[in-house]
TIVEXFI-91396 format. One record per residue (C-alpha): residue in one letter; x, y, z. Coordinates in steps of 0.25 Angstrom, whole numbers, plus 5000, padded with zeros to 4 digits. Layout:
<sites>
AXYZ/...
</sites>
This chain:
<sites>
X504649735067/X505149725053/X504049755041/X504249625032/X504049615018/X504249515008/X504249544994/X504749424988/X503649284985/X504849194989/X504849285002/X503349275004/X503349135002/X504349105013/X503449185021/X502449115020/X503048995023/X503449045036/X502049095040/X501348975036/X502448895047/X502149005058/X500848975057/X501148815057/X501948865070/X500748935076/X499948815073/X500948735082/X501248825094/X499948905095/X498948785094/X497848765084/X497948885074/X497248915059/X498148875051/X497848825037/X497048945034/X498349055038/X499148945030/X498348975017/X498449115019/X499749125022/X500449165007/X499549265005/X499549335019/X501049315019/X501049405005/X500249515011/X500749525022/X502249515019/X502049575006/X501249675003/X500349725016/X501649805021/X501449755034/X502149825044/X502049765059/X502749925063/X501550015056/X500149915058/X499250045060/X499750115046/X498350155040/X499050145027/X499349995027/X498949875022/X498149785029/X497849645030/X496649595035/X496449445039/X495049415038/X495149265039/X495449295053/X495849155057/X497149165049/X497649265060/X498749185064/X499249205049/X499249345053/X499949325067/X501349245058/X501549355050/X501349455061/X502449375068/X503149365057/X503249505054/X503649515069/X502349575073/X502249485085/X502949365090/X502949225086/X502849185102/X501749285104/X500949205093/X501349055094/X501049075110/X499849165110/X499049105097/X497449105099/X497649105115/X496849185124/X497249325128/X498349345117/X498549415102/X498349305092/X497049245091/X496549165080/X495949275073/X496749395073/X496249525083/X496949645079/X496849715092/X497849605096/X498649575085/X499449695079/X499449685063/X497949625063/X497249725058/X495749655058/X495449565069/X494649445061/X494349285062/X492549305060/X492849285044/X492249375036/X492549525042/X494149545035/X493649595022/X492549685029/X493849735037/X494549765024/X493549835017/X493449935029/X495049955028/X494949975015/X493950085014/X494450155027/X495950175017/X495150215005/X494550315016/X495950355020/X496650345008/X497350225010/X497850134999/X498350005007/X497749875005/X496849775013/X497249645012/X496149555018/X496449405020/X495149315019/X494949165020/X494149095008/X493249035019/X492949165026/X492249205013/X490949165015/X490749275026/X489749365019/X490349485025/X491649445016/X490849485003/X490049615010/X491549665012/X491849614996/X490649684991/X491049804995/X492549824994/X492349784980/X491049894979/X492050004986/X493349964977/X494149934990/X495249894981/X496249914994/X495649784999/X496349644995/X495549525000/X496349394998/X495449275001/X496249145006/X495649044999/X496148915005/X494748835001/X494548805016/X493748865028/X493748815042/X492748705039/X492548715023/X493248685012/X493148785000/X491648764995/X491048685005/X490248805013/X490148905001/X490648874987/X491448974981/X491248974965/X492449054965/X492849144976/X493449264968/X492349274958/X491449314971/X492549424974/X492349454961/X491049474958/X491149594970/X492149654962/X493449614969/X494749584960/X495049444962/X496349394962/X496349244963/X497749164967/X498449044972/X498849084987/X499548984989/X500649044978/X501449174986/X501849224970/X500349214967/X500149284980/X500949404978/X500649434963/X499249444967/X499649554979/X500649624971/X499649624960/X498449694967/X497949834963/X498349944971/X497450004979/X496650144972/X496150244982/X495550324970/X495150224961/X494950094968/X494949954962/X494449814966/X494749754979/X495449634977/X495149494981/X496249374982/X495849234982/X496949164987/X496949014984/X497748934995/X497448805003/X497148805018/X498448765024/X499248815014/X500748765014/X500648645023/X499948525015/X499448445026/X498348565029/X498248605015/X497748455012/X496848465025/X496448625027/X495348615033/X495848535044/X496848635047/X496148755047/X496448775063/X497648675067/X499048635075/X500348585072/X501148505083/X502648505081/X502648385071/X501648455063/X502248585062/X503548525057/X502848455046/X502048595043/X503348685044/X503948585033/X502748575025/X502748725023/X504148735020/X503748655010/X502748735004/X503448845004/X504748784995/X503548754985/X502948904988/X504448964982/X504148864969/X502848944963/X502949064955/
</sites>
């Protein structure tokens, strides 16, 4: 297997458009999937993961590495396209074998089946518990690599979610970057119809995280904010940081985005998928015209 890296935003950008019509392919072959919410988070996970976690399919037991946790765990399929697409497993494996019984690629992702999951999550709420446990076992060990931790803007209303805020920011686990997929949509809710949110980073704040708050739909926007993160200070260390990444459930296919909660779980028949795949083409040409 071949480590992939991608420094350039037009590179990322591409990249995205090709994970978002994998996923649109799994959502055709392998029957009912999640869809709009990997969709959403596609740009961003796409810029860590090509970017800046150094993934290397050859070395996933380095203690040095970075780590990505998924604690939205229902995105796993997210997860399994780049895995394929970094050659970690086979697109056959996945398209055939999707949430079926007795094989690797469930819903939610389980790391004892799964190689480069490193937290086996889908019950919301336990990822960011995960990476604060990480993050103080390298600040044991002398370890300076980051915890990225992936969460859904949904998922927070899980009360464990702020236990684990409380105190990453009370122990200055600065090696800990929480990005927060806010795409205004859960499974049955629209943004502010179960629990209003005043303002989502100024409750991240208010802990004593560094909130940075961004358009996540916009890959420059993206990768500005990750290069511009603190590094990580075993001897003196700082803030954790927090992400707010603002993106629409569906993201790049227009049809979903006007109806995400619709499409929070769903499946394309061949016609459909063509109009997808073309649909996000589409969006990507437009993704290479911001700045």
């Amino acid at each position: 297997m071949t480590k992939i890296h991608l420094n350039h935003v037009p590179d990322l950008i591409e990249k995205a458009g090709e994970i978002r019509k994998h996923l649109c392919r799994c959502a055709r072959y392998a029957g009912n999937i999640h869809l709009a919410g990997p969709l959403s988070a596609t740009d961003v996970a796409v810029a860590v993961y090509y970017k800046y976690l150094g993934f290397d399919p050859d070395n996933l037991e380095d203690p040095g590495r970075n780590m990505f946790v998924l604690s939205k765990g229902h995105n796993g399929v997210l997860l399994y396209c780049i895995f394929c697409d970094m050659g970690l497993h086979s697109w056959d494996e996945l398209l055939n074998n999707y949430n079926k019984i007795g094989y690797s690629f469930g819903a939610h992702p389980n790391r004892k089946y799964v190689r480069g999951i490193e937290v086996s999550t889908g019950s919301l709420g336990h990822g960011l518990s995960w990476s604060v446990g990480f993050a103080h076992a390298n600040r044991n060990e002398g370890i300076d690599s980051r915890i990225y931790c992936l969460l859904g803007d949904g998922e927070m209303e899980e009360g464990s979610n702020w236990e684990a805020i409380m105190y990453a920011a009370s122990h200055n686990l600065d090696s800990i970057v929480a990005i927060v997929d806010n795409n205004q949509c859960s499974a049955s809710f629209m943004a502010g119809e179960n629990i209003k949110w005043n303002s989502m980073g100024d409750c991240w704040r208010a802990f004593g995280w560094d909130v940075r708050e961004i358009d996540g739909t916009n890959m420059h926007e993206i990768d500005r904010t990750l290069a511009g993160l603190p590094p990580v200070n075993l001897r003196n260390p700082g803030k954790p940081v927090c992400i707010i990444s603002n993106t629409t459930k569906g993201q790049g296919v227009s049809y979903m985005t006007d109806r995400p909660y619709a499409w929070h779980i769903g499946g394309l028949d061949d016609e459909k998928l063509a109009e997808t795949l073309t649909l996000i083409d589409q969006y990507t040409a437009e993704q290479h015209k911001r700045t």
